[in-house]
Backbone bond lengths (Angstrom), bond angles and torsions (degrees), N, CA, C in turn:
res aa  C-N    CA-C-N  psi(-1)  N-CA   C-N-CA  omega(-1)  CA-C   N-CA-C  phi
1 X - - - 1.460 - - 1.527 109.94 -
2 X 1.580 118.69 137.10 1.315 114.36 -172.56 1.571 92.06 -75.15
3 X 1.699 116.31 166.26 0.974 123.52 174.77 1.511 101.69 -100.62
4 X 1.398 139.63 26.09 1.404 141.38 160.36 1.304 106.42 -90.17
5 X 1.481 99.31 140.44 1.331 129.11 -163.98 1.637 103.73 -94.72
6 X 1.454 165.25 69.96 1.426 136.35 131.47 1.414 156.91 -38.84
7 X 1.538 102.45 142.95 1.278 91.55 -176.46 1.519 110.93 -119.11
8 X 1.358 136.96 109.38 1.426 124.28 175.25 1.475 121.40 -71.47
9 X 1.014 153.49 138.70 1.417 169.54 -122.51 1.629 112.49 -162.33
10 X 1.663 121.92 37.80 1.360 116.06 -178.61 1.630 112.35 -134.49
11 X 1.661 94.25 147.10 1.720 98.33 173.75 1.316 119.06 -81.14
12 X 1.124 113.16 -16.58 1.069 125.56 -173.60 1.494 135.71 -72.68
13 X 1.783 141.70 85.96 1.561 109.58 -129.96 1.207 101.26 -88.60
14 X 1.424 128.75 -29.53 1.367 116.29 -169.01 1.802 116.44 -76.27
15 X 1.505 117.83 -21.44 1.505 130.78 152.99 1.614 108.82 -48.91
16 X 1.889 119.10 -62.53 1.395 95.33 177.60 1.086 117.75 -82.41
17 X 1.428 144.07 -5.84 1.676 138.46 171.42 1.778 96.72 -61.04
18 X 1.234 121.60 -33.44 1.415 130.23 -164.76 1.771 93.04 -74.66
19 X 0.896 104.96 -38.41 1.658 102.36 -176.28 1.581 117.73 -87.66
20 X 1.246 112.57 -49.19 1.636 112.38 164.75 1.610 109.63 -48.22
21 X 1.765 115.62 -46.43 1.349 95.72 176.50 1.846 118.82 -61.77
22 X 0.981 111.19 -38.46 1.431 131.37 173.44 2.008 102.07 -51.07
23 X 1.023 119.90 -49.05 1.725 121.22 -173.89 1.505 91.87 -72.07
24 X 1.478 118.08 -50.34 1.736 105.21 -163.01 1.353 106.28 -79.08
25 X 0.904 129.53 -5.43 1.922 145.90 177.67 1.920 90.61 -74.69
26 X 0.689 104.68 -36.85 1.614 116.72 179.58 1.519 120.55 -97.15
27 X 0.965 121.10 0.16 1.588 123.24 -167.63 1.330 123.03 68.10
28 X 1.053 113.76 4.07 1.812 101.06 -175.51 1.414 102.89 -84.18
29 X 1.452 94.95 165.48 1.347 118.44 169.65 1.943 107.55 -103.69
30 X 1.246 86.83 134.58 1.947 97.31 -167.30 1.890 113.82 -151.43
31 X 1.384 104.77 141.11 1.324 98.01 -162.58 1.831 85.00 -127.40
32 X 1.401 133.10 161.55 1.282 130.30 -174.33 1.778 102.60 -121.14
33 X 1.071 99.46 -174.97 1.584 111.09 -165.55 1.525 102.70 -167.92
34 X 1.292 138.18 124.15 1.322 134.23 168.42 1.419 116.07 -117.65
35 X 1.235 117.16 39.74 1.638 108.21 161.35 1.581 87.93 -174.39
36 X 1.515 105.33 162.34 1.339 116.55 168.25 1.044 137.12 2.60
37 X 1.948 91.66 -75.96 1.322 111.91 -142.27 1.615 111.83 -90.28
38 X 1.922 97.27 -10.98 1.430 111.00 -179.24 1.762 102.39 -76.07
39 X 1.338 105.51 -49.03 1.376 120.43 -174.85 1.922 117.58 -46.53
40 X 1.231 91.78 -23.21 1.752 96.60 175.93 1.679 99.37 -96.11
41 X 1.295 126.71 -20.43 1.384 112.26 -179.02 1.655 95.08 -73.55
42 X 1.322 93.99 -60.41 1.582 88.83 -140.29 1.982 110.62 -64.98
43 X 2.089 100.30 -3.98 1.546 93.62 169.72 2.064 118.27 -84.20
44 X 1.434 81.49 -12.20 1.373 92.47 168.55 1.551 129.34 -70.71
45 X 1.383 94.68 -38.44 1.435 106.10 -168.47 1.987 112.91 -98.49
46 X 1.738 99.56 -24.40 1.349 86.61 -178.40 1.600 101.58 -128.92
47 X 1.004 114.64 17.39 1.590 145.03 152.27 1.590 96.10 31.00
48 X 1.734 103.94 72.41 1.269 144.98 -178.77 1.836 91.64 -45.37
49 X 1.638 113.43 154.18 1.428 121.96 157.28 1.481 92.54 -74.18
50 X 1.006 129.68 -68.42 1.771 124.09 -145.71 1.585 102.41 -129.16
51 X 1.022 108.12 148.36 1.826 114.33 -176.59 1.513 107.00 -131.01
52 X 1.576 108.44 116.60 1.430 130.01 -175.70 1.665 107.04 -101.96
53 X 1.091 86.00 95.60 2.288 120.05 -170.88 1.445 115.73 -84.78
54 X 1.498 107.12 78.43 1.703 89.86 152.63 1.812 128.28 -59.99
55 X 0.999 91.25 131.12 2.257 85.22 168.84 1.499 106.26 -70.39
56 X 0.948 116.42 -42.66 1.618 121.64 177.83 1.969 140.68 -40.67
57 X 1.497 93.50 9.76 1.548 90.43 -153.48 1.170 113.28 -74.92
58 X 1.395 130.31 -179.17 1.406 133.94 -178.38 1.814 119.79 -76.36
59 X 1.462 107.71 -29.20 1.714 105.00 -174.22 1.601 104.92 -124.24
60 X 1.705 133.79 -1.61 0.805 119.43 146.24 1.459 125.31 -163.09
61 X 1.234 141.70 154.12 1.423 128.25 163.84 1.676 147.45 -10.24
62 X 1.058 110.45 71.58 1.812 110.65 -174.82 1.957 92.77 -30.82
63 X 0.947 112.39 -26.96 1.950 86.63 -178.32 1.162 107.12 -104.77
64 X 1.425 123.58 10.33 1.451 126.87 142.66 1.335 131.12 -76.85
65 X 1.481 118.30 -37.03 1.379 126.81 157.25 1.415 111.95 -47.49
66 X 1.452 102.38 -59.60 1.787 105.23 -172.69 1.605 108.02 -41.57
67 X 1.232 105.54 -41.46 1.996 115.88 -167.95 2.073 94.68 -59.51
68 X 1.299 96.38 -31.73 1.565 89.87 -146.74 1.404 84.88 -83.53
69 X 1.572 132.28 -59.11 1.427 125.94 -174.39 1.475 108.49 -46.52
70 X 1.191 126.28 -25.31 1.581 140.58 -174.10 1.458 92.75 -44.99
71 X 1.806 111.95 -63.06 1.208 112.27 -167.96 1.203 137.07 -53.05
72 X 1.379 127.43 -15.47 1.181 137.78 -173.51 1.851 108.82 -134.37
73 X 1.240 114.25 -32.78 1.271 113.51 -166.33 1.634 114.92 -112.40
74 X 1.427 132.28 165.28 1.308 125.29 168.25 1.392 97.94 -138.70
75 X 1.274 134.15 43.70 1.580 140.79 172.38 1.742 93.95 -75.77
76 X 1.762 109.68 157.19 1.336 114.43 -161.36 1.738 93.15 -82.61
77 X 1.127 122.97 152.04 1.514 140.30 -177.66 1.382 97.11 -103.72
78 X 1.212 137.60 135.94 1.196 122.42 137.80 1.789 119.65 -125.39
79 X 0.843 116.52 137.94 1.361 122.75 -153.18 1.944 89.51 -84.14
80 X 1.246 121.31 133.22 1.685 111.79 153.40 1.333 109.03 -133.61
81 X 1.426 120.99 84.14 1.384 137.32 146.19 1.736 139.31 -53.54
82 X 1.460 89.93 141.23 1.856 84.65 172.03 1.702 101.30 -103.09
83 X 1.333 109.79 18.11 1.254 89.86 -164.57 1.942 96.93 -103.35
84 X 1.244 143.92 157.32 1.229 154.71 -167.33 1.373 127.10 -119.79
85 X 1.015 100.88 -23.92 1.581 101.58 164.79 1.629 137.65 -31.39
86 X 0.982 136.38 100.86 1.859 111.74 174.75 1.681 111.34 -46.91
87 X 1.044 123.23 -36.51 1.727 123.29 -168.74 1.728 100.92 -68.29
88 X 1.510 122.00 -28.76 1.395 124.41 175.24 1.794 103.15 -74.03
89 X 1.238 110.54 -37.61 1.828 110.55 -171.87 1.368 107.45 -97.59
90 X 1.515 134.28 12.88 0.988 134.34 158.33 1.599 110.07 -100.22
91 X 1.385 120.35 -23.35 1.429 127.89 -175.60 1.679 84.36 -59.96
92 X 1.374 101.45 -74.61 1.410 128.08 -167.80 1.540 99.81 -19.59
93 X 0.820 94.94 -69.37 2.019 116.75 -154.65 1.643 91.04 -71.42
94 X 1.281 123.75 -43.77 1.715 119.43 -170.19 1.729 102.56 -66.68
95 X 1.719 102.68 -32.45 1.887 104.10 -172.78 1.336 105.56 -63.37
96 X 1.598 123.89 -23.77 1.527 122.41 -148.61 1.081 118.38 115.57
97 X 1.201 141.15 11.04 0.971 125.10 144.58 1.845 150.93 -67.27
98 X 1.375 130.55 172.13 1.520 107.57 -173.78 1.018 132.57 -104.89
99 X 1.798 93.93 -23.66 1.612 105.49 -161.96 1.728 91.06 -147.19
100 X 1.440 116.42 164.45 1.403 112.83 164.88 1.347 116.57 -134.18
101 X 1.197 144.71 124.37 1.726 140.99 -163.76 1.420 106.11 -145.46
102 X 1.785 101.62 107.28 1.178 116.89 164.41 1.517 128.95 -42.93
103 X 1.585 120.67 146.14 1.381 119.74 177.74 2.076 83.51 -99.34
104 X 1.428 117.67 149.50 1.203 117.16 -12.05 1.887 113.24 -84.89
105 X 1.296 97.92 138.13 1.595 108.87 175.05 1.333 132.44 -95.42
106 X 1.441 123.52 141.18 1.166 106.52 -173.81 1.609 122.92 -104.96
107 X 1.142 140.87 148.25 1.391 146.23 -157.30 1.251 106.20 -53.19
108 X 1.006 133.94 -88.08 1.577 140.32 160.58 1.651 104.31 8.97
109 X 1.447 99.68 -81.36 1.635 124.46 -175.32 1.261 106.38 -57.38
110 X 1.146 141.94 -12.01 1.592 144.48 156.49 1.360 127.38 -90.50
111 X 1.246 106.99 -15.14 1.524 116.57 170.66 2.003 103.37 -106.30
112 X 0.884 118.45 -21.59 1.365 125.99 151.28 1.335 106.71 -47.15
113 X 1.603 109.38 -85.89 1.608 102.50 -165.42 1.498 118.66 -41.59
114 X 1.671 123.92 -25.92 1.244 130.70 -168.70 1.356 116.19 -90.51
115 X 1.461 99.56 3.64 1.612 99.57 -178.13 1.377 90.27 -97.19
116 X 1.057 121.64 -63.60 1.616 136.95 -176.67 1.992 92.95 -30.84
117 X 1.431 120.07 -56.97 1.275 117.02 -134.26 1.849 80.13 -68.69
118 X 1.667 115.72 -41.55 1.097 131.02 -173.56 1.789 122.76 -37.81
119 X 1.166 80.09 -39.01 1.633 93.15 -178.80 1.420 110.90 -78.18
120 X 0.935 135.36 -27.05 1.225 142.82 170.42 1.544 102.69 -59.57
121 X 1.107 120.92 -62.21 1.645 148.38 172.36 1.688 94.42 -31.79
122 X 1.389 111.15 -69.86 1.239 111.99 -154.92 1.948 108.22 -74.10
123 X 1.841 95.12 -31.43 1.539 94.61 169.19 1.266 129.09 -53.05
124 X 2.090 107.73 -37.25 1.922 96.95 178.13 1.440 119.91 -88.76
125 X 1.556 100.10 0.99 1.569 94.22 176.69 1.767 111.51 -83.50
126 X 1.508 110.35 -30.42 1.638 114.56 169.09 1.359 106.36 -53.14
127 X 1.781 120.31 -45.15 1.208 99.71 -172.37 1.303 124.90 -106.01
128 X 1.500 103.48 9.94 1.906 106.13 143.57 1.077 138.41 -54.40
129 X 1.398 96.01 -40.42 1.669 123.14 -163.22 1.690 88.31 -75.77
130 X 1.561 119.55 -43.84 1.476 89.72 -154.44 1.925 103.35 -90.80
131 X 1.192 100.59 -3.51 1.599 109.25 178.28 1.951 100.69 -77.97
132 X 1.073 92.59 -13.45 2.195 92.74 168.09 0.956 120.96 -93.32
133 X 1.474 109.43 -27.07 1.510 126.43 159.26 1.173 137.78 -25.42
134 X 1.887 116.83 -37.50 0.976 128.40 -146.82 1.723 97.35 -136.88
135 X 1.203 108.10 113.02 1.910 103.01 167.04 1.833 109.42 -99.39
136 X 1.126 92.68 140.10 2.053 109.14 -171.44 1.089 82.76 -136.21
137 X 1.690 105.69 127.42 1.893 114.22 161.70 1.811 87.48 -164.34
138 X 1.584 91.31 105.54 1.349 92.12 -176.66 1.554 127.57 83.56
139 X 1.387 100.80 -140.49 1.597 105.29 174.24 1.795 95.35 -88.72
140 X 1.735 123.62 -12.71 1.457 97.10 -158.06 1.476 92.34 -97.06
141 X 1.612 112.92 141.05 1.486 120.42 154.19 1.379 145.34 -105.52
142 X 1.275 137.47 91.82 1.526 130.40 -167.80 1.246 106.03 -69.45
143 X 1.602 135.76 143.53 1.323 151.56 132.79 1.384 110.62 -93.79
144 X 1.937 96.45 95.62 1.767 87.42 -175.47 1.850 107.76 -78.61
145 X 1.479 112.10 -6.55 1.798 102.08 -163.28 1.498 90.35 -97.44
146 X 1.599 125.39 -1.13 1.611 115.05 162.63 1.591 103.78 -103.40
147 X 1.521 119.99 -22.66 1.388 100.43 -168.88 1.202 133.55 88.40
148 X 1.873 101.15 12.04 1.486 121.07 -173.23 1.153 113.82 -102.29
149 X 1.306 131.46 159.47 1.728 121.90 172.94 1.848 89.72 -146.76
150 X 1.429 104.11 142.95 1.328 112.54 -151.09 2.133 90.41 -154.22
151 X 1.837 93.52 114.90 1.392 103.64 162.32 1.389 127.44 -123.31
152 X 1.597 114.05 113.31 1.114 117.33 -172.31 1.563 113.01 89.81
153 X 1.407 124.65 -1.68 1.257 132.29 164.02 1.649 98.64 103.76
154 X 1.469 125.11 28.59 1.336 122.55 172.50 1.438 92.12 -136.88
155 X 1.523 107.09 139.35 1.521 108.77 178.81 1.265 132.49 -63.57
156 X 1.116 141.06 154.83 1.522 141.19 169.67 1.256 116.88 -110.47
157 X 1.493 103.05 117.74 1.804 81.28 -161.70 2.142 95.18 -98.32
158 X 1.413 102.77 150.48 1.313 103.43 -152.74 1.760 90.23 -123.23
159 X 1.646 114.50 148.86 1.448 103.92 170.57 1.586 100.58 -89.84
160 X 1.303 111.50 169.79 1.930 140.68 -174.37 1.624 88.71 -37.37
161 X 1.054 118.93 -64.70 1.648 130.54 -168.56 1.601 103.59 -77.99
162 X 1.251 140.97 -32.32 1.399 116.35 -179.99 1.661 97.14 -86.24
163 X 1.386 132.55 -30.88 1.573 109.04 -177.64 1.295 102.04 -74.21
164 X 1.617 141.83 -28.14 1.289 113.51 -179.52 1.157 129.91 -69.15
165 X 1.727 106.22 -8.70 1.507 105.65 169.22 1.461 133.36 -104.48
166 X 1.539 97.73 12.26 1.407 113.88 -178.72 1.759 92.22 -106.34
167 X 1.470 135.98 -28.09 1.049 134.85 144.27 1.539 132.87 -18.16
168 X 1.507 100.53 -64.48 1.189 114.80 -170.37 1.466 119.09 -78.34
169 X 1.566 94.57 -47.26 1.947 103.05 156.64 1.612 122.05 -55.32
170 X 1.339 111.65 -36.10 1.450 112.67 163.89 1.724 110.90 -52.73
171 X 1.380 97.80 -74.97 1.963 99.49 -167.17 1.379 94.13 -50.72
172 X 1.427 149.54 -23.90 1.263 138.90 177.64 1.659 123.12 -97.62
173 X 0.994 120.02 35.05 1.495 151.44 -157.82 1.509 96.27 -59.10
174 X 1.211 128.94 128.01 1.932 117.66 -176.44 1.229 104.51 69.40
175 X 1.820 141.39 11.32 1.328 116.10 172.87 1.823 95.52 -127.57
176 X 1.164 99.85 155.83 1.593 114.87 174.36 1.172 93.25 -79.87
177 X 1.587 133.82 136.34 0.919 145.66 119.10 1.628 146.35 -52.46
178 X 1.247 120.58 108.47 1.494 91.83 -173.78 1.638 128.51 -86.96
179 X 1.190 127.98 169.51 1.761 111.91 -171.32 1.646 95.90 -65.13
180 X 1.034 131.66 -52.49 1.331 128.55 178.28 1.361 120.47 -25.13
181 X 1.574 99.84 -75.14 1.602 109.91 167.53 1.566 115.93 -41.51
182 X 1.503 125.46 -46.60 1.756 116.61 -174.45 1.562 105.59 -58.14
183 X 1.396 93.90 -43.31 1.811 112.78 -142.33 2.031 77.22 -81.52
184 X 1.533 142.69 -31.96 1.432 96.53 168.81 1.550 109.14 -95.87
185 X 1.357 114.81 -17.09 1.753 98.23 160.19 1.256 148.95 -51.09
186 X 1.769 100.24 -15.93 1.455 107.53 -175.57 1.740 108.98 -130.15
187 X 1.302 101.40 -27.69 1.505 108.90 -179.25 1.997 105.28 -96.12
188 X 1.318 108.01 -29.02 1.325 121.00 169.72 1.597 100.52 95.85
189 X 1.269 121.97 -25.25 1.619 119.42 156.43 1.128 130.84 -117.24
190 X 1.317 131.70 -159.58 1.326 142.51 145.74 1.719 121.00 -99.27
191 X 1.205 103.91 133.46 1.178 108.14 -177.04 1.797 108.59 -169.98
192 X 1.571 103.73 143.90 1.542 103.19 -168.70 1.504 113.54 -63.48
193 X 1.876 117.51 -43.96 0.960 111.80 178.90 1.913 122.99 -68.86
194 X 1.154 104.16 -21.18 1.743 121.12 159.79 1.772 109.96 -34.68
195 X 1.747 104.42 -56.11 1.379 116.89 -133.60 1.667 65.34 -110.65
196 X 0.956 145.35 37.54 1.585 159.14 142.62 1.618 103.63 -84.11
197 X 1.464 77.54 -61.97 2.212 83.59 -165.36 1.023 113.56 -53.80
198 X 1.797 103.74 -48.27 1.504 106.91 -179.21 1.825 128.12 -43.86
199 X 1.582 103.36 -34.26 1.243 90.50 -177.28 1.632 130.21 -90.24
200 X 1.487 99.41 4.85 1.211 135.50 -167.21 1.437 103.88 -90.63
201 X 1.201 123.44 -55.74 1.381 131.94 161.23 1.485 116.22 -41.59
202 X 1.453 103.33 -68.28 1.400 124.40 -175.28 1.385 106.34 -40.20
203 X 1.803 120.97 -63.29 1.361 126.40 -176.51 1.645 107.32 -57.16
204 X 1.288 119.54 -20.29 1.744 96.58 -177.55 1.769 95.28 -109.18
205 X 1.387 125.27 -6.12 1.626 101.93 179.02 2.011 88.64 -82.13
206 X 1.323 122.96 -13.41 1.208 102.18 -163.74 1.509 101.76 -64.18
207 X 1.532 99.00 -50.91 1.355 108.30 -177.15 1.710 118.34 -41.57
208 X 0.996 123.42 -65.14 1.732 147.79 165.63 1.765 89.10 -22.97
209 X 1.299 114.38 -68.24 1.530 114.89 -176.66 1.650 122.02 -69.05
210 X 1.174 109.56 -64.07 1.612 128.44 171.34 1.680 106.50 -48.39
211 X 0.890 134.68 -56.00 1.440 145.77 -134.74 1.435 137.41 98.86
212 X 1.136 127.49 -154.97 1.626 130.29 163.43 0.903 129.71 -44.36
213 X 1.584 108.78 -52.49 1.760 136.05 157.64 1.189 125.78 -62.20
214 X 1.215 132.32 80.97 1.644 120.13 164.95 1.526 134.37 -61.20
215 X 1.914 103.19 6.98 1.358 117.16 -165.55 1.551 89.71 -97.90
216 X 1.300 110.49 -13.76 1.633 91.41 -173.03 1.808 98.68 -107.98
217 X 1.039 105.45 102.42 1.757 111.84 173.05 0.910 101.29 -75.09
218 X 1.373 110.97 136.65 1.786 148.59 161.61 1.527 124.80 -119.55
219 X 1.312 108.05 -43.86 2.001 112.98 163.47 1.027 102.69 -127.23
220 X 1.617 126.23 -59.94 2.037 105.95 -153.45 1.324 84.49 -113.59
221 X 1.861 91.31 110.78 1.701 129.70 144.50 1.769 115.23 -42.05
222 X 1.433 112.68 124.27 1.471 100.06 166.69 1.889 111.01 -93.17
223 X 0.894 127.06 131.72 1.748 110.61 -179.89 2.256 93.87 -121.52
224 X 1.488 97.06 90.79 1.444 123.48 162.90 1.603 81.88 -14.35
225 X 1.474 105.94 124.89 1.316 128.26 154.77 1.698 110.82 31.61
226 X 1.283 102.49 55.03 1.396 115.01 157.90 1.436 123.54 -162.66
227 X 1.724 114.02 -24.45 1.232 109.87 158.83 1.589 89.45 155.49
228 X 1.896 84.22 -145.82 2.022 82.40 -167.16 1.746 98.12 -149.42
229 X 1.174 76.92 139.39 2.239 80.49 170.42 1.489 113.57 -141.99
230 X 1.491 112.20 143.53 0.929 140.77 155.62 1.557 128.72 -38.33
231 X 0.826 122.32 86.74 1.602 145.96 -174.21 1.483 103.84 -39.96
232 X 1.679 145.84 139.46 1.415 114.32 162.67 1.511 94.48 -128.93
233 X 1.545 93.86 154.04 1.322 117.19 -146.24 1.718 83.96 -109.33
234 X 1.027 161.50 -41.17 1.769 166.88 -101.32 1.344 103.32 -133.27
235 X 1.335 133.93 -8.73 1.300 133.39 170.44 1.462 104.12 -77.93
């Protein structure tokens, strides 16, 4: 089963039975909608990869929908009209939409456009993914998909247990941590000799990060008997 999500957008049943057979011929997974007002729930709620748009519907404008998904979403549109006009595929395409495909359409050429729209899909999620990849606060930099942590553009090399806790203080950047919270996030309980290690750890990744001086804070805050946070440097 593909792991792409559709959404069909038609009143028409024997047009969308024609297309669901056409998506499962393909592996996708696809849920339908025949009017408007369904078509904004269900992109809201099951927040489809690609949305297959009649203009034609019964309670409101497919290039009114397009305006409204505009507002919140940038998933690929593709318009499949019977209507021919350029002034209808310029509406289309000026509201937000991506693609436009005449009825009558042929199978091939509809699973075409969706490959195409797909790739697009799969390009901003690679380059989401690798822009999360990366923590910057200041001079310090994490590479969590190498596992590197880098100050001032020279590496720091960190043991298993001090990057997971410079990790966790990172993704929590501006929040106090409490020892409780590290010690079951990283140790998985509480325990006195635990909440030993922790500070033991803590005092030499500070050092590793801070410098020589741990009196002069720059990222990891100590807060006396309540925990520790991550300083942010990017404001």
């Amino acid at each position: 089963m593909n792991k792409h999500q559709i959404l069909i957008v038609e009143d028409d049943i024997m047009v969308s039975n024609l297309m669901a057979t056409t998506l499962e011929m393909g592996g996708y997974v696809y849920r339908t909608a025949k009017n408007g007002s369904e078509a904004i729930m269900e992109a809201l709620s099951y927040k489809p990869d690609i949305m297959l748009l009649d203009l034609g519907l019964p309670d409101m404008s497919g290039v009114d929908i397009i305006r409204k998904v505009r507002e919140w979403s940038n998933m690929p549109i593709i318009v499949v009209s019977a209507r021919v006009e350029t002034s209808d595929k310029v509406s289309a395409l000026d509201a937000g939409a991506d693609d436009y495909l005449t009825k009558p359409f042929s199978v091939d050429e509809l699973l075409a456009r969706i490959r195409v729209a797909l790739r697009r899909v799969d390009a901003d999620r690679e380059k989401a993914s690798a822009a999360t990849s990366i923590y910057e606060n200041g001079s310090l930099r994490i590479d969590y998909a190498a596992g590197c942590t880098y100050m001032d553009g020279k590496e720091i090399h960190l043991t298993p247990m001090e990057y997971k806790l410079l990790c966790l203080l990172a993704k929590n950047t501006g929040k106090v941590l409490s020892y409780n919270y590290i010690l079951k996030e990283i140790w998985g309980g509480v325990n006195e000799s635990d909440m030993a290690s922790l500070r033991v750890f803590m005092t030499v990744l500070r050092r590793k990060i801070e410098g020589s001086s741990v009196d002069d804070t720059r990222y990891i805050q100590t807060h006396v008997g309540i925990g520790y946070r991550m300083l942010s440097h990017n404001s």
